[in-house]
TIROMI-157142 format. One record per residue (C-alpha): residue number from 1; residue in three letters; y, z, x. Coordinates in steps of 0.1 Angstrom, whole numbers, plus 5000, padded with zeros to 4 digits. Layout:
N
R NUM ala Y Z X
...
***
This chain:
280
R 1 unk 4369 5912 2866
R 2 unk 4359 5918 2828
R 3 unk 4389 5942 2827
R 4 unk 4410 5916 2836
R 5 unk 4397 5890 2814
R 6 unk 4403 5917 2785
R 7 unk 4435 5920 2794
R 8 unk 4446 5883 2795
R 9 unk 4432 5878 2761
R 10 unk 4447 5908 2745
R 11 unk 4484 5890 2762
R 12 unk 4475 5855 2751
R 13 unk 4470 5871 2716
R 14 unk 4502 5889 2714
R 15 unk 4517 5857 2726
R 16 unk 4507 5841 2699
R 17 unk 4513 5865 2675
R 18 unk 4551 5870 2687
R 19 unk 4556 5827 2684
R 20 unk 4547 5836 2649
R 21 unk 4580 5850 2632
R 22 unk 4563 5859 2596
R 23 unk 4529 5873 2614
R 24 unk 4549 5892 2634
R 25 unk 4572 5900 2603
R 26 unk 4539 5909 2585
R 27 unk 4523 5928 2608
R 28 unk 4556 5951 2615
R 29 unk 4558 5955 2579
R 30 unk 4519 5969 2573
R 31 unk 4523 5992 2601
R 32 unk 4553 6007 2592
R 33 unk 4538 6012 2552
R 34 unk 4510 6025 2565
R 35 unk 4531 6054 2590
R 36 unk 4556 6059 2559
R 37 unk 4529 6064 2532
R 38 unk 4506 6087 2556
R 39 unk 4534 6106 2560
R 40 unk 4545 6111 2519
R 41 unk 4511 6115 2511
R 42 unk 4517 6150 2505
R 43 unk 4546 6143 2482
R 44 unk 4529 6120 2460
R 45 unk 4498 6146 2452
R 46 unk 4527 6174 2448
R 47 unk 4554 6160 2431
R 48 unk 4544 6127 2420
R 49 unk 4572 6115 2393
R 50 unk 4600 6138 2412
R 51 unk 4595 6114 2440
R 52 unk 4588 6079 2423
R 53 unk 4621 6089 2406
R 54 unk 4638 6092 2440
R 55 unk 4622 6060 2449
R 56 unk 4639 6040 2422
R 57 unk 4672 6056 2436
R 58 unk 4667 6044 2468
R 59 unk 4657 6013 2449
R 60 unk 4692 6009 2429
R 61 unk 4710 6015 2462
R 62 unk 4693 5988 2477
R 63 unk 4701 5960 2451
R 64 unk 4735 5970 2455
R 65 unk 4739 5967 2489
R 66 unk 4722 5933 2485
R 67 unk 4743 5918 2458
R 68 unk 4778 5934 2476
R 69 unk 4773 5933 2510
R 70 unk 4744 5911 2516
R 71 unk 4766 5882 2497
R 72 unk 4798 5896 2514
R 73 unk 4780 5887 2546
R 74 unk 4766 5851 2538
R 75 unk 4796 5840 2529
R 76 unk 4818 5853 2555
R 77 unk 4790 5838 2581
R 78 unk 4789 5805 2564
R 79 unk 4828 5800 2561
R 80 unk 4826 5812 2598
R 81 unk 4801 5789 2607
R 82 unk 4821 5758 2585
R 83 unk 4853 5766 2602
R 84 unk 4838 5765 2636
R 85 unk 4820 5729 2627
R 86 unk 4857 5715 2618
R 87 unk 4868 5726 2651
R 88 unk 4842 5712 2668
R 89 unk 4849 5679 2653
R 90 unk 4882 5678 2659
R 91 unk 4878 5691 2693
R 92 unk 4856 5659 2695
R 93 unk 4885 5638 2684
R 94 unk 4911 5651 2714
R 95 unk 4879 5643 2737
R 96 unk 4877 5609 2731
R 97 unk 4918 5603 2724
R 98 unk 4928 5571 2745
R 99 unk 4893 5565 2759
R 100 unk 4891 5527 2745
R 101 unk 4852 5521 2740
R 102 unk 4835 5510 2713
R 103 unk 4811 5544 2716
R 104 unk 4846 5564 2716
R 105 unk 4860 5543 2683
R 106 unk 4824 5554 2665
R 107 unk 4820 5587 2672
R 108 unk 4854 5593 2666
R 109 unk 4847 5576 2629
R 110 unk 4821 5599 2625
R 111 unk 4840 5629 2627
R 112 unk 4865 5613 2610
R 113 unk 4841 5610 2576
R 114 unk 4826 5648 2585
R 115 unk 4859 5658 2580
R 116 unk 4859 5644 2548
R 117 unk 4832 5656 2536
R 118 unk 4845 5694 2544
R 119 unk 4874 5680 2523
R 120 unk 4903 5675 2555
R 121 unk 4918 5646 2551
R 122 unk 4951 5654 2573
R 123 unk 4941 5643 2606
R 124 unk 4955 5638 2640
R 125 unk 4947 5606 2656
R 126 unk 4975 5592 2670
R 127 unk 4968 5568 2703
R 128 unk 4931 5571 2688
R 129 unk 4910 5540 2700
R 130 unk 4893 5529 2664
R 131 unk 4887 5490 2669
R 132 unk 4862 5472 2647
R 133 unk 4853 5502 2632
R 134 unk 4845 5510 2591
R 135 unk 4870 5532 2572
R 136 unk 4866 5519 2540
R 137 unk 4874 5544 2514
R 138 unk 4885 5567 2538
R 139 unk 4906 5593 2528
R 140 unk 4934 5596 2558
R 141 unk 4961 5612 2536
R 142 unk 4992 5624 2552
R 143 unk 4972 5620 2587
R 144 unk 4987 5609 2617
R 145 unk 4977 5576 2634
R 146 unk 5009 5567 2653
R 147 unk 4998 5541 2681
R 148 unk 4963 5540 2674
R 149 unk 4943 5508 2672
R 150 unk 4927 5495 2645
R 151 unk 4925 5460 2653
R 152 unk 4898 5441 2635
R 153 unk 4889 5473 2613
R 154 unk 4876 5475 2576
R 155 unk 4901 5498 2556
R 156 unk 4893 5484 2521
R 157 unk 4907 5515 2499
R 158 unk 4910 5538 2523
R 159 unk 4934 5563 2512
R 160 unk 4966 5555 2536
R 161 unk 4994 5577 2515
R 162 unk 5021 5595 2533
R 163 unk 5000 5586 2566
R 164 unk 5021 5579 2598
R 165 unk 5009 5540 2614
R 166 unk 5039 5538 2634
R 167 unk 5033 5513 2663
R 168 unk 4995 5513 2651
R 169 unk 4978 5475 2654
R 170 unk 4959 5466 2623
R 171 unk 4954 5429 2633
R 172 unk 4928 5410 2617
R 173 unk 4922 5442 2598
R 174 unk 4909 5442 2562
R 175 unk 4929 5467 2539
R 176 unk 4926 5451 2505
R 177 unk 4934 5476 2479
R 178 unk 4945 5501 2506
R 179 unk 4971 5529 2492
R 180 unk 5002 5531 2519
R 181 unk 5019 5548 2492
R 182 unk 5053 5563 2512
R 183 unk 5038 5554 2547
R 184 unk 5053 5556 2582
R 185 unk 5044 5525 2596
R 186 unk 5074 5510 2613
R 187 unk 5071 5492 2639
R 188 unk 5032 5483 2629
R 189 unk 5012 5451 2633
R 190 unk 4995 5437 2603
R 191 unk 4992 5400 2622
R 192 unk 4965 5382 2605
R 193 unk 4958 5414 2582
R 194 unk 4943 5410 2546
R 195 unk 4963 5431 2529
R 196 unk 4955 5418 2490
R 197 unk 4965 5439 2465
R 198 unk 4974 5468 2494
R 199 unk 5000 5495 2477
R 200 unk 5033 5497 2500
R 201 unk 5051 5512 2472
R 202 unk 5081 5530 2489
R 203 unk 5067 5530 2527
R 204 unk 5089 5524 2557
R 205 unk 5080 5491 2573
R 206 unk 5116 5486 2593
R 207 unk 5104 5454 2620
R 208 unk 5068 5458 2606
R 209 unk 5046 5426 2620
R 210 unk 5032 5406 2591
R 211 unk 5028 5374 2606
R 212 unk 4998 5354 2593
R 213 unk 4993 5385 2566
R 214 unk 4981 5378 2530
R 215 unk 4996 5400 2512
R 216 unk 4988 5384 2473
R 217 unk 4992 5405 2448
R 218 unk 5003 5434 2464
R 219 unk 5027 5462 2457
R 220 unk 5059 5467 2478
R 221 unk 5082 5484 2457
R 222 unk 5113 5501 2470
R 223 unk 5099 5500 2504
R 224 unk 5118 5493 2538
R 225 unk 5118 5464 2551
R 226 unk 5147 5456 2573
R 227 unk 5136 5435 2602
R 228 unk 5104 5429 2587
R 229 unk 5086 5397 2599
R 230 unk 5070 5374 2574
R 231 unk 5066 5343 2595
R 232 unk 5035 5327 2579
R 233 unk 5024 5354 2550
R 234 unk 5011 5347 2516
R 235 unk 5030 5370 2495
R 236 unk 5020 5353 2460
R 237 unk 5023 5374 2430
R 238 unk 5034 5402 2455
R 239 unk 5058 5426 2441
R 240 unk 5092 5431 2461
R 241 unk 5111 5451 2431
R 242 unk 5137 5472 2448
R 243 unk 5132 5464 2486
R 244 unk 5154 5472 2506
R 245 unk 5170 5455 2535
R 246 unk 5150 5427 2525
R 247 unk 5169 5390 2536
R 248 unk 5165 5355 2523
R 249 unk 5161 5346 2560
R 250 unk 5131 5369 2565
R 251 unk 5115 5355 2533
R 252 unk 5121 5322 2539
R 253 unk 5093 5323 2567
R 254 unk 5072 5333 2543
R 255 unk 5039 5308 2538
R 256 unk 5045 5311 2500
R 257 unk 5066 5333 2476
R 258 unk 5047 5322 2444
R 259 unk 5050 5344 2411
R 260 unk 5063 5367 2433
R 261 unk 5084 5397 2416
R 262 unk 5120 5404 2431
R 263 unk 5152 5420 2414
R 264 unk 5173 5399 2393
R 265 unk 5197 5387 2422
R 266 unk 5171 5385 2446
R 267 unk 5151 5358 2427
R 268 unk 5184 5337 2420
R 269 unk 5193 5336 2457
R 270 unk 5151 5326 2463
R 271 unk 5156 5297 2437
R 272 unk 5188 5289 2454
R 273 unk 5178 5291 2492
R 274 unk 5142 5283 2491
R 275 unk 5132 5271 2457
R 276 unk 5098 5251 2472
R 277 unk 5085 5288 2481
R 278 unk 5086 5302 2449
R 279 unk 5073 5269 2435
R 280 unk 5040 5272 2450
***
């Protein structure tokens, strides 16, 4: 009985030890010292500098191997370990692609801004379910979105350039001060969309949707915008410099065209078709 007592302590102690990492670390270390310098005993009474000399050698060799190969390997484990985190969230994002739930939208945000903050900003997330989510300040660059929804989302300066929003819903979406510099978004839906001061500076809005819109003050220059629908938008002091396939009859469903810019003949057919528009 005592024997076995004994013995269950002894095992409860070496448990406890071995759940200790730098007891266990310690203890390795002293018993090892104590077997290597027992056994070079002899050397140091003998031959002492001789072998403190081969000692800072060793030593030498071993700061080397740390500073070369010891780096070498951090850094190839961390790059390993970022690369595998990006897959993992994009994996994430192909998991919850077309699954329309508001727990789907956020946790697909959240890898979304992960992303970002590993500095990819080119994303696929087309038919992506992103409804009353937060992007603000996002940077989507060059990303893909076709068909996703966005509807009743907060995009204020989120970094839309050279993105692709064909057939995406943005309505009742905030994007005030968004940059759609060179976009894809034909066929979009910005009904009911704030959209003040947004840059659509040579996009591609052909039969775009921006009924409702306000889009005061913002830039459309030399963008695309033939069958675009303006029923109802505020376009004051919006810039329309160099649209093209842009139609009296398209602007003349505007809600207002006031201090809007347009090329020279534009604005004398506006003033000659519509005049009360571009009077306030």
């Amino acid at each position: 009985m005592p024997k076995k007592d004994l013995r269950t302590r002894l095992r409860e102690r070496f448990d406890e030890i071995v759940e200790k990492p730098l007891l266990t670390s310690a203890l390795v270390l002293l018993c090892i010292s104590i077997i290597v310098i027992g056994s070079s005993l002899s050397y140091y009474i003998e031959d002492f500098h001789g072998f403190v000399g081969q000692i800072l050698a060793q030593a030498h060799g071993m700061i080397f191997d740390i500073a070369v190969i010891g780096i070498l390997i951090f850094w190839l484990n961390q790059n390993g370990e970022i690369r595998q985190r990006i897959r993992t969230y994009k994996d994430e994002i192909d998991d919850f692609r077309l699954w329309e739930s508001e727990e789907a939208a956020f946790r697909t945000v959240g890898n979304i801004k992960r992303l970002n903050r590993h500095k990819i900003y080119e994303i696929n997330l087309v038919n992506c379910h992103l409804a009353r989510t937060n992007l603000s300040h996002v940077n989507l660059k060059a990303s893909n979105l076709n068909s996703a929804n966005l509807t009743n989302s907060s995009l204020i300066e989120t970094n839309l350039e050279n993105t692709r929003l064909n057939q995406t819903n943005f309505e009742n979406s905030n994007l005030n001060q968004a940059d759609l510099q060179g976009a894809y978004a034909s066929g979009a839906n910005f009904k009911d969309a704030f959209l003040i001061k947004a840059n659509f500076e040579n996009a591609f809005l052909i039969k775009t949707c921006f009924k409702n819109s306000y889009l005061m003050e913002s830039n459309l220059q030399n963008s695309y915008l033939m069958g675009a629908d303006f029923e109802n938008a505020s376009l004051y002091k919006a810039d329309l410099r160099g649209a093209k396939g842009l139609t009296i009859e398209q602007l003349s469903k505007a809600k207002t065209l006031y201090l809007a810019r347009f090329d020279d003949d534009m604005l004398e057919q506006v003033k000659q078709a519509i005049p009360e528009l571009v009077g306030g």
